[in-house]
KOLDREN-840853 format. One record per residue: x, y, z of N, C-alpha, C, O in turn; residue in one letter. Coordinates in steps of 0.1 Angstrom, whole numbers, plus 2048, in hexadecimal, padded with zeros to 3 digits. Example, Ala and Ser with C-alpha at 12.3 -4.5 7.8 and 13.67 -1.06 7.14 Angstrom:
REM KOLDREN-840853
8847C784E87B7D384E8847DF84E88E7DF855A/8807EA8478897F584788180084F88680B850S/
END
This chain:
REM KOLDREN-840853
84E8DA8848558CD88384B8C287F8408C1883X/84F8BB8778498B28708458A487C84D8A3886X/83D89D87B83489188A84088488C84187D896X/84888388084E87688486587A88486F874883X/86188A88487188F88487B88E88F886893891X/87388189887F88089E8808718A188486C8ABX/87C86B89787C85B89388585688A88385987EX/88E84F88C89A84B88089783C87D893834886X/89883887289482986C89D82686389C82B858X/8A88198668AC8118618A080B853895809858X/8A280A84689980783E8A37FD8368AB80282EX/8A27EF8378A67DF83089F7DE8288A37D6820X/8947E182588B7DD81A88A7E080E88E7EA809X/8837D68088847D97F68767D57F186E7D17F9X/8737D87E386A7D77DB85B7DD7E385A7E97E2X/8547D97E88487E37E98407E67F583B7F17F7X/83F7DB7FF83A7DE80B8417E281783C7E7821X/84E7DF8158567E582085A7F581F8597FD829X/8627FA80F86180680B85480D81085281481AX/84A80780683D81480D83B81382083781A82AX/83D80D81E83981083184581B831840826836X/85481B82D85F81F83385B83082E85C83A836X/85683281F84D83D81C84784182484D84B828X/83B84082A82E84582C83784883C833852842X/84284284084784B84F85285584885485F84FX/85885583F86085D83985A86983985E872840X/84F86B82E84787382D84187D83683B888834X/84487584483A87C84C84A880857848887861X/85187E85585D88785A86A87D85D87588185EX/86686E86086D86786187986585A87786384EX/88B86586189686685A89585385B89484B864X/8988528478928468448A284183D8A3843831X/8AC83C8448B683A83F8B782A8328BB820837X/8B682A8298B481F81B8C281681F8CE81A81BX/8C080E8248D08048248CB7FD8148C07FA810X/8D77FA80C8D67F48008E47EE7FC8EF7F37FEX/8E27E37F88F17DF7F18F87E57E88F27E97DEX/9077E57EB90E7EA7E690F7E97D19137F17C9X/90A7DF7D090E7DF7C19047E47BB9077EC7B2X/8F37E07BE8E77E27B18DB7EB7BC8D37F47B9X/8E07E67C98D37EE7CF8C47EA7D18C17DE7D4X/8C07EE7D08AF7EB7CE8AB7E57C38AF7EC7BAX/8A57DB7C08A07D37B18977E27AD89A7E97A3X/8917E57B48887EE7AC88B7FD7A98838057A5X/89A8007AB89F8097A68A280A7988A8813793X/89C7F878F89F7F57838927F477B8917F676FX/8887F178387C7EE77C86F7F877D86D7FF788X/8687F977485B80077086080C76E869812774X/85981076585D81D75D86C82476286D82C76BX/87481E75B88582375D88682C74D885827742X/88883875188D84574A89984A74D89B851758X/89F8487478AD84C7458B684C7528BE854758X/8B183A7528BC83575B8B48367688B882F772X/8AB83E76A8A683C77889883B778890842772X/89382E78088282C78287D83779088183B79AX/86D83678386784178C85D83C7988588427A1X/85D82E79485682179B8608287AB85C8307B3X/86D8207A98758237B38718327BD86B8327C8X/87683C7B68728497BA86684E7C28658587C9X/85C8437BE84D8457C184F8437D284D84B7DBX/8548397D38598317DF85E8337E885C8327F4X/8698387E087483B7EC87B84B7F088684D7F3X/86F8547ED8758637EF8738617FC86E858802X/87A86D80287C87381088786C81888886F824X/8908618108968578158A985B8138AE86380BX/8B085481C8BE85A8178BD8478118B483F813X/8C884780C8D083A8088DF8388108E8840810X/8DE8288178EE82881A8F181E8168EA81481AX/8FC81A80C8FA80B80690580281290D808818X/9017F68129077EF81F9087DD8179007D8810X/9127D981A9187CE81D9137C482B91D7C0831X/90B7C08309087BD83590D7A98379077A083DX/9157A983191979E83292A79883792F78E83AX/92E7A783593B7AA83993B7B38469347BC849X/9457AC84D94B7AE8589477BE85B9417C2865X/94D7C885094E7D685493E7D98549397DD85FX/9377D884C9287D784891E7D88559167E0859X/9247C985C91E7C286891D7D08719127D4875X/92D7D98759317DE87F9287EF87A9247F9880X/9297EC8709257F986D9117FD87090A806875X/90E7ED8688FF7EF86F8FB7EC8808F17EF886X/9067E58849057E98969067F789A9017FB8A4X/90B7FC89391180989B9038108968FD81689FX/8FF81088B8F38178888E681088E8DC81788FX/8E68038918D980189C8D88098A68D08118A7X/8E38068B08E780C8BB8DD81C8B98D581E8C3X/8DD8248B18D98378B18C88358AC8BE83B8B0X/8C982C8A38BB82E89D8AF8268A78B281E8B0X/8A382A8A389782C8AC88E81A8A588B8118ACX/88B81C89488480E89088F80388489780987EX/88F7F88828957F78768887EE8728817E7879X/8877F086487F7E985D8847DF84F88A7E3845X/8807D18528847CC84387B7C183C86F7C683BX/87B7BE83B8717B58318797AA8298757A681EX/8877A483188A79982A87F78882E876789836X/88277D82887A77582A87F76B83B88B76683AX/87876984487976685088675E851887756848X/89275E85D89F7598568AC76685E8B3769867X/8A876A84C8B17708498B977A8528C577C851X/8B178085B8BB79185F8C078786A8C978C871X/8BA77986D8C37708788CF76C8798D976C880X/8CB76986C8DC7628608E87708628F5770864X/8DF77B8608EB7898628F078D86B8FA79486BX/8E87878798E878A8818E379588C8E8798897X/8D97988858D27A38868C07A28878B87A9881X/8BC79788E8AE79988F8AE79F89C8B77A58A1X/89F79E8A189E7A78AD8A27A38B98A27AB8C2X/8A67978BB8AC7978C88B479C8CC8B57A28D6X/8C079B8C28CF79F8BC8D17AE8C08DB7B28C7X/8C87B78B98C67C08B78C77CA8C58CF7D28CAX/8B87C48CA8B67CA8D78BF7C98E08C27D28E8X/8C57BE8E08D27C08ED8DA7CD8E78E17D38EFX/8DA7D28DB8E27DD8DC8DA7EB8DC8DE7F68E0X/8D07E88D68C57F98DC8B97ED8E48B47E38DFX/8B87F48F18AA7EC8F689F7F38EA8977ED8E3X/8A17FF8EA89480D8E689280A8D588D8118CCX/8997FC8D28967FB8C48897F48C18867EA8C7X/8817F98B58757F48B08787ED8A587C7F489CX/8787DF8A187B7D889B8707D08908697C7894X/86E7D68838637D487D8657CA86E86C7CC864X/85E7BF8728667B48648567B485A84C7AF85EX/8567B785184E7AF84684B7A183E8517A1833X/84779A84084978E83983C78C83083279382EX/84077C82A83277A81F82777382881B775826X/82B76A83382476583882176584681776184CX/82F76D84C82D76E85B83976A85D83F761855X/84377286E84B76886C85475D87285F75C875X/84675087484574587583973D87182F74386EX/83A72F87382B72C86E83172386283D72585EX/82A71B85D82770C85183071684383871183BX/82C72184382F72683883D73383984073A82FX/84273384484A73F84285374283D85674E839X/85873783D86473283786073682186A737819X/85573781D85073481085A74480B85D74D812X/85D7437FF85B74F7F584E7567F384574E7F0X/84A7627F483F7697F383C7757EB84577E7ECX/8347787E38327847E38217877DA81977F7D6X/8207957DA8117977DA8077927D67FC7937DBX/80D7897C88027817BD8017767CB7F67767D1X/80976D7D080A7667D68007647E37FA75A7E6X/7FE7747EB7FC7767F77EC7777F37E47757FCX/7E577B7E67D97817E37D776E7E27CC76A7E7X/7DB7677DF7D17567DF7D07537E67C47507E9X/7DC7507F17DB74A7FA7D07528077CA74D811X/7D075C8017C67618117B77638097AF76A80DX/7B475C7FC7A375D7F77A17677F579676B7FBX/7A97727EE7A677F7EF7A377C7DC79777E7D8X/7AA7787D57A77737CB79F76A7C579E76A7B9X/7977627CE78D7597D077F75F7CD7767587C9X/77E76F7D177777C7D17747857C676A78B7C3X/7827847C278578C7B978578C7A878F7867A3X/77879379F77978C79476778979275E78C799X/76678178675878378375977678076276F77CX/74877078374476478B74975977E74E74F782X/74775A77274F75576975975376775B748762X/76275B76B77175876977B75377277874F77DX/78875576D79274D771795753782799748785X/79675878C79775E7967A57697947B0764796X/7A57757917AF7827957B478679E7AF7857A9X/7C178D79A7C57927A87C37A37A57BF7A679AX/7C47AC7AD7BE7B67B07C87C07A47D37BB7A2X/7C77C979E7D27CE7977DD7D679D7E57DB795X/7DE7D87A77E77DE7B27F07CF7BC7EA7C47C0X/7FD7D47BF7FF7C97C57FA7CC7D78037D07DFX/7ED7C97D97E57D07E27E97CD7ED7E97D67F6X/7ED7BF7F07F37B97FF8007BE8018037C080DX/80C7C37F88137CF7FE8137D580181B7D780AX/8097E17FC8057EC8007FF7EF8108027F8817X/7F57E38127EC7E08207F77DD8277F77E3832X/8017D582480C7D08308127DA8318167DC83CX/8167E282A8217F182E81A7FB83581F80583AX/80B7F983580580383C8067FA84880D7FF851X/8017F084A7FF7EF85B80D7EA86380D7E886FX/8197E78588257EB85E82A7F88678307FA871X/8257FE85C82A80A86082081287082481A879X/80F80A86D80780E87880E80688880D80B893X/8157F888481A7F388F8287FA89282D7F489BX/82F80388E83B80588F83981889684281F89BX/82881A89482A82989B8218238AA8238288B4X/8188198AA8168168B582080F8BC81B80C8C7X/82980B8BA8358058C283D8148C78428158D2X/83D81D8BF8478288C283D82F8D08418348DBX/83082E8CB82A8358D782782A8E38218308ECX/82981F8E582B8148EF83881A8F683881E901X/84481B8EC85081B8F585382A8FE85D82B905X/8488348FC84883E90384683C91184B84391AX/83D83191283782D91E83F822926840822932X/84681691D84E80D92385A81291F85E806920X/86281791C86C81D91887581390D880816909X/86D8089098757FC9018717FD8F78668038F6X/8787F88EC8737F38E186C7E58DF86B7DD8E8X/8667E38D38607D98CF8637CE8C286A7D28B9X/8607C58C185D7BD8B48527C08AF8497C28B7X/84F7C28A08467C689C8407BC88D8487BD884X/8377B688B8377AD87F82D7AF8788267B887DX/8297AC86E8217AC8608247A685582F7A4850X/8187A185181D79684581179D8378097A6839X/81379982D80F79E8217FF7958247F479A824X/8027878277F277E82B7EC7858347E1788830X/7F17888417EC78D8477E079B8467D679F84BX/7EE7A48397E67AE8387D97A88337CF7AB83AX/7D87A08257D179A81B7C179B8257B77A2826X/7C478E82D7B678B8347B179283F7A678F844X/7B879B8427B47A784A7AC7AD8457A27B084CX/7AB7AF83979D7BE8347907B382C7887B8824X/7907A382F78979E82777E79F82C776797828X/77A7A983776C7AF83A7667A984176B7A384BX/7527AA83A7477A683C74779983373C796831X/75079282D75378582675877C82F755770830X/75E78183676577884075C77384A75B768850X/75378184D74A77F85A73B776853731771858X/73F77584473376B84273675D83E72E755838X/73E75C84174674C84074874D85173F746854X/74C75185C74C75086573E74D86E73C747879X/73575486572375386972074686471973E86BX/72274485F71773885571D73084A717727844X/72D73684773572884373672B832738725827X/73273583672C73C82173C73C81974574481DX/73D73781074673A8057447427FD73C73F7F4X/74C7517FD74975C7F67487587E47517537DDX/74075A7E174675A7CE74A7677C97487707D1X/75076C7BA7537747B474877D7B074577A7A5X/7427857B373978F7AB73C7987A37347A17A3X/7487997987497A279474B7AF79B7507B17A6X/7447B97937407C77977357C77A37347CE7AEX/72D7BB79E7247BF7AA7257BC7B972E7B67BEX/71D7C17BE71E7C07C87177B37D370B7B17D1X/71D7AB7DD71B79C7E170E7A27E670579B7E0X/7087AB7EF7027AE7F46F47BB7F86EC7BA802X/6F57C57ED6F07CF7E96EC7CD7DA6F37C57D3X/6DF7D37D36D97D17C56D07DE7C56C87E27CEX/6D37E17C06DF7E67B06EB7EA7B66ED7EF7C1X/6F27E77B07017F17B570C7E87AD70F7DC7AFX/70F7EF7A771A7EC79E7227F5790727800791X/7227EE78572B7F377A71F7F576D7187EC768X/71E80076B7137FF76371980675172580574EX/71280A74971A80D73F71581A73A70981B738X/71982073871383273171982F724720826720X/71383B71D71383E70E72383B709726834700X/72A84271273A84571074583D71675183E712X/74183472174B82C72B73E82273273481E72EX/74582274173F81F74673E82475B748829760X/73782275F73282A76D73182377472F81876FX/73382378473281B78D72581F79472782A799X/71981B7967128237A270F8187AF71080C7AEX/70C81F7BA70F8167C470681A7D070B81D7DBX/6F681A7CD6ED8207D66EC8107E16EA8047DFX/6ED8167E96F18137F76E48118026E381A80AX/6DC8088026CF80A80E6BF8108026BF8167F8X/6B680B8096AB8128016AB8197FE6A881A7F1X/6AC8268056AA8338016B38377F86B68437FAX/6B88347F16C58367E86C38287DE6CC8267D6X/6BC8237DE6B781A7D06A98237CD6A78257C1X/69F8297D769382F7D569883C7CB6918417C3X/6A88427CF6AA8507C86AD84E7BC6AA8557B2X/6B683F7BB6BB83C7AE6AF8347A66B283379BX/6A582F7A869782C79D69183879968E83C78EX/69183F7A66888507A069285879568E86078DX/6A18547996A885F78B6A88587806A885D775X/6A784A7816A784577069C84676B69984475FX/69684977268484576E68283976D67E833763X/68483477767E82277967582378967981C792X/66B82A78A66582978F65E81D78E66881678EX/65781878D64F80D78565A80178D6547F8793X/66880078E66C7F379466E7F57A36727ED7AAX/6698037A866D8077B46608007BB65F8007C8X/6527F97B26467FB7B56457ED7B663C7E57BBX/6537EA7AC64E7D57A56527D07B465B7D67BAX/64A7C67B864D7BD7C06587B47C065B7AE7CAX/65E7B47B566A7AB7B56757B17B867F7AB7B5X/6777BF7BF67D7C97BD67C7CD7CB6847D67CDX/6747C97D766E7D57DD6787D27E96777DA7F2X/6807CB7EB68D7CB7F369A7C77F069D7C27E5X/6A27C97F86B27C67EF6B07B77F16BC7B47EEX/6AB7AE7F36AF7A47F76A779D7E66AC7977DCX/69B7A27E76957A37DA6997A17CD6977997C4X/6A17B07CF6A97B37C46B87A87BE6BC7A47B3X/6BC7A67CD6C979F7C86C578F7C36CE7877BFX/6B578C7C46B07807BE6AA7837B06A477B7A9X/6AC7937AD6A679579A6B079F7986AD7A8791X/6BD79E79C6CC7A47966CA7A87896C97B3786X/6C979B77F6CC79F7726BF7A376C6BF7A8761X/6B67A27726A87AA7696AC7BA7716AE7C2767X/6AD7BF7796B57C877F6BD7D17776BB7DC772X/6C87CA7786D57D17706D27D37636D57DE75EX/6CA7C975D6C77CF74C6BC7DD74C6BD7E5744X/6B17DE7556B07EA7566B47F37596AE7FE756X/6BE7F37616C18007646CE8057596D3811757X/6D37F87536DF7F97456D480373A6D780D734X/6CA7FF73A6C280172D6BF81372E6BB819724X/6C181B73C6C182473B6CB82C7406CA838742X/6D78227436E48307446ED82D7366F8834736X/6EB82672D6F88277216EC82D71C6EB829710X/6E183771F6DD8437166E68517166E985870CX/6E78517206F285C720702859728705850730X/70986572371B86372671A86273070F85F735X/72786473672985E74472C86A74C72A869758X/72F87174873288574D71F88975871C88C763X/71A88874D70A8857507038827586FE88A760X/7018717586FF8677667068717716FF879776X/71487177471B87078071987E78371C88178EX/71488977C70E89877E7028957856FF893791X/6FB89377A6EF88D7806ED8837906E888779BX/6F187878F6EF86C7996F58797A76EE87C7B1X/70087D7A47048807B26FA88B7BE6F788B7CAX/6F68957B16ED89E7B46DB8997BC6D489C7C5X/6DA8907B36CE8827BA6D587B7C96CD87A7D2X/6E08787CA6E28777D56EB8697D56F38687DEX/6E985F7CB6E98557C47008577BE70585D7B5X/70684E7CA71084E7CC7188487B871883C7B7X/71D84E7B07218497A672B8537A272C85F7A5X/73284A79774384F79774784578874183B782X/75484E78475684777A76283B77876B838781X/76083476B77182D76E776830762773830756X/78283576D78E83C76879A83276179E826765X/79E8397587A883075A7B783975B7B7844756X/7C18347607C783976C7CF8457647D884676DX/7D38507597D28587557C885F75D7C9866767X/7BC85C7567AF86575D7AF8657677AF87176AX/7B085D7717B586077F7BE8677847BB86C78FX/7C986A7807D48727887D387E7837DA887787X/7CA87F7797C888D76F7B68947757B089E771X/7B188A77E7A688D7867A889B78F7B289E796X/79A8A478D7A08AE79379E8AD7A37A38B67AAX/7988A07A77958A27B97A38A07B67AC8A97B8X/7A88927B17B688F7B57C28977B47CD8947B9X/7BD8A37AE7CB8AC7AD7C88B87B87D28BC7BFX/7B98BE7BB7BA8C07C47BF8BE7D17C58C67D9X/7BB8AE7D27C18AA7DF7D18A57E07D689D7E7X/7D78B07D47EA8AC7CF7EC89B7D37F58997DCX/7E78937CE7E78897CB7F58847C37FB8797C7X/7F88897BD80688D7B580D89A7B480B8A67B0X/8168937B88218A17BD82C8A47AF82789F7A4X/8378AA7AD8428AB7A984D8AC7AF84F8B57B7X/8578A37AA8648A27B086E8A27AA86E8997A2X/8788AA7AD8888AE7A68918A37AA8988A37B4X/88E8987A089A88A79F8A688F7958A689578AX/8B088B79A8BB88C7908C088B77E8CB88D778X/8B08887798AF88776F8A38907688A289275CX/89E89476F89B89D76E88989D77A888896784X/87E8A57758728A677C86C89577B86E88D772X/86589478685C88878385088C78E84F894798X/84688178783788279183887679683D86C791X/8328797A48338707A882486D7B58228757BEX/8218697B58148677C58198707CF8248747D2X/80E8717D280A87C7DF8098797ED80886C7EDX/80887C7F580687C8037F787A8097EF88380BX/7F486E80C7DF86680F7DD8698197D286681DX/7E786F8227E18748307E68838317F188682EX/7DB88C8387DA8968327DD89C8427D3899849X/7EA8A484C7E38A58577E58B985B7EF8BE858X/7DC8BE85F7D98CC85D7E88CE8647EE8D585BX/7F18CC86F7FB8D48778088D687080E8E086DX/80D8C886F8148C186E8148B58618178A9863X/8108BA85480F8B384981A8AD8438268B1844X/8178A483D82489C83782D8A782A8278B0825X/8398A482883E8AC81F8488A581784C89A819X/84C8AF80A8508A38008618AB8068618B8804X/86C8A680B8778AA8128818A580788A8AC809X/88389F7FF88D8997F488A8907EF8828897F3X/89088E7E288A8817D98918777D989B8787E1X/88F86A7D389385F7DB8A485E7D78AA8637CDX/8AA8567E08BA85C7DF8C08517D28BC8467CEX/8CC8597CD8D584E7C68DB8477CC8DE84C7D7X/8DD83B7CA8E482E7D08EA8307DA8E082F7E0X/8F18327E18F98387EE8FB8427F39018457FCX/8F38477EB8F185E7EA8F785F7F88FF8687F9X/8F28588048F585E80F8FE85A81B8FF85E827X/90684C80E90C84581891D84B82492284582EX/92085681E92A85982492686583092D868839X/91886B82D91487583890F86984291086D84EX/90C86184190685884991284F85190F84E85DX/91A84C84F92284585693185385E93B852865X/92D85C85893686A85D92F86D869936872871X/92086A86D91686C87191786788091886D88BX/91885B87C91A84F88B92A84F88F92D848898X/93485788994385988E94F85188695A84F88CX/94C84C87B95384687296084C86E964845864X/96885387097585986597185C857967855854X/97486284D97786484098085A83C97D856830X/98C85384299584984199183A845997830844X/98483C84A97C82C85297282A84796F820842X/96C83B84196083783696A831828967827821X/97383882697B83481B97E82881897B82380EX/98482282398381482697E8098249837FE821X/96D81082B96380782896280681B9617FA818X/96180D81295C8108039698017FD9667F77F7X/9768068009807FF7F797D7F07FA97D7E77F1X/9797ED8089767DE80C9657D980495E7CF805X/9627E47FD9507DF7FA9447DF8069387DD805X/94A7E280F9447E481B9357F081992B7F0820X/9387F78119317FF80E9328098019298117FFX/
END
């Protein structure tokens, strides 16, 4: 039996951080029921790579999931997602703070009809606070939390990350708040409210940056490749591309001067500690440039790793998913969509008993809406109904 097969989840959410959280419990055994509107469904069942009528963007997202499309604005809609609170275990949504109130359906609402419900909302900013009320989303959540401020090379204009990264972080620790609420309620027998905001995620992982503005008031700047705080360590260039190396502590700048053969700066005084170093950077970096674009980059990273001397290539994301650790570690799977095969991402948590499994691919629009409401005791003449009313 799969770790989360007897967990059922209401899933309200759209576009990126609420799906992947609804994923990553899907995956791991969780019955992940997709509420969607009746007419278009999910925006992102339209966008990023759409082949013949269906995105693989979408699919990436939302396998392991049924679909029930719902009205939630109409009367029958209302009655039909009561009835389905009432059985299920979490609901998750990610509208902007407000809204599931307006429906009548936030968590207070809720719990008077299952105490044992876990109630898990996503927002951009939290949900309350100067800003909750704002429109949000990733470009948005990466400025406002200085994560961008970071990000980018000391020159230029300030970047946002090429991933929309604060969805991804908020869907993970959604979903980490929504299994520790499950294992809370074993013990109190209740459910919970459960919250996460995309900011939140943002300035959560801003580290040993944070703790140096908290020390001493420091305003981080942009370093590029390099590194704020370690020398050498960065992006260097070989014959053929370019290499990241990233020796870590002395002993590991001592392995990486003895493989280039820069003994001689291991000896210079201007060199002889990291602190040193990160005050002769660029006399630095150009020597050690001057002896890795001698050879390819296959080379170095054969070489460096066998020295001990932590380096790796950049990929670009072809090469990456075509990497052989990455296919080793099925990193990309294949899945039978109705249009035919597609690739899609793999499973990042790996667990020996009880591993995640790919159980169905992501559903058509309502694929599941009449097993689902036959489910909770509906009639064939009550689902019929609903359909003719738009209800579903």
């Amino acid at each position: 039996m799969m770790p989360l097969a007897h967990i059922k989840i209401l899933d309200l959410t759209r576009f990126v951080a609420g799906p992947f959280c609804t994923q990553l419990l899907a995956d791991m055994g969780a019955e992940v029921i997709k509420i969607e509107s009746p007419d278009r469904g999910d925006e992102t069942r339209y966008q990023a790579a759409v082949v013949n009528g269906e995105s693989w963007y979408f699919a990436g997202l939302n396998r392991n999931k049924k679909s029930l499309t719902l009205d939630l604005k109409s009367k029958e809609g209302k009655e039909i997602f009561r009835r389905l609170a009432r059985e299920v275990d979490v609901v998750v949504e990610n509208f902007r703070p407000g809204v599931m109130r307006n429906f009548g359906f936030d968590y207070e609402k809720l719990s008077e009809l299952n105490p044992r419900l876990i109630y898990c909302g996503i927002s951009g900013f939290g949900k309350d606070g100067p800003y909750a009320l704002r429109p949000a989303f990733d470009f948005i959540a990466q400025g406002l939390s200085g994560f961008m401020s970071i990000t980018g090379f000391p020159d230029r204009e300030p970047v946002r990350t090429g991933i929309p990264i604060s969805d991804s972080v908020a869907g993970i620790y959604a979903a980490f708040g929504i299994l520790a609420a499950v294992v809370a309620r074993t013990k109190t027998g209740r459910g919970q409210e459960v919250q996460t905001s995309l900011v939140d995620a943002m300035v959560s992982i801003l580290s040993y940056l944070s703790a140096e503005y908290f020390a001493w008031g420091k305003i981080p700047q942009r370093f590029g490749n390099d590194h704020p705080v370690l020398c050498p360590y960065g992006t260097f260039p070989a014959a053929d591309g370019y290499i990241n190396i990233a020796p870590s502590g002395e002993h590991m700048w001592e392995r990486l001067a003895q493989a280039l053969g820069l003994t001689d700066l291991a000896r210079d005084p201007r060199f002889q500690t990291n602190a040193l170093r990160l005050q002769n950077r660029e006399e630095l970096n150009r020597r050690v440039t001057e002896i890795t674009s001698r050879k390819p980059m296959a080379e170095w990273i054969e070489f460096l790793n066998k020295e001990g001397v932590p380096c790796g290539p950049i990929n670009h994301l072809g090469q990456a998913l075509e990497d052989p650790q990455i296919q080793h570690q099925k990193m990309v799977l294949t899945v039978d969509q109705p249009t035919g095969k597609m690739r899609i991402l793999g499973f990042p948590v790996k667990l020996s008993e009880t591993p995640a499994a790919l159980q169905r691919p992501a559903p058509k629009l309502g694929e599941h809406t009449g097993e689902i409401l036959a489910g909770i005791g509906f009639s064939e003449n009550q689902i019929q109904e609903f359909k003719r009313k738009g209800a579903v």
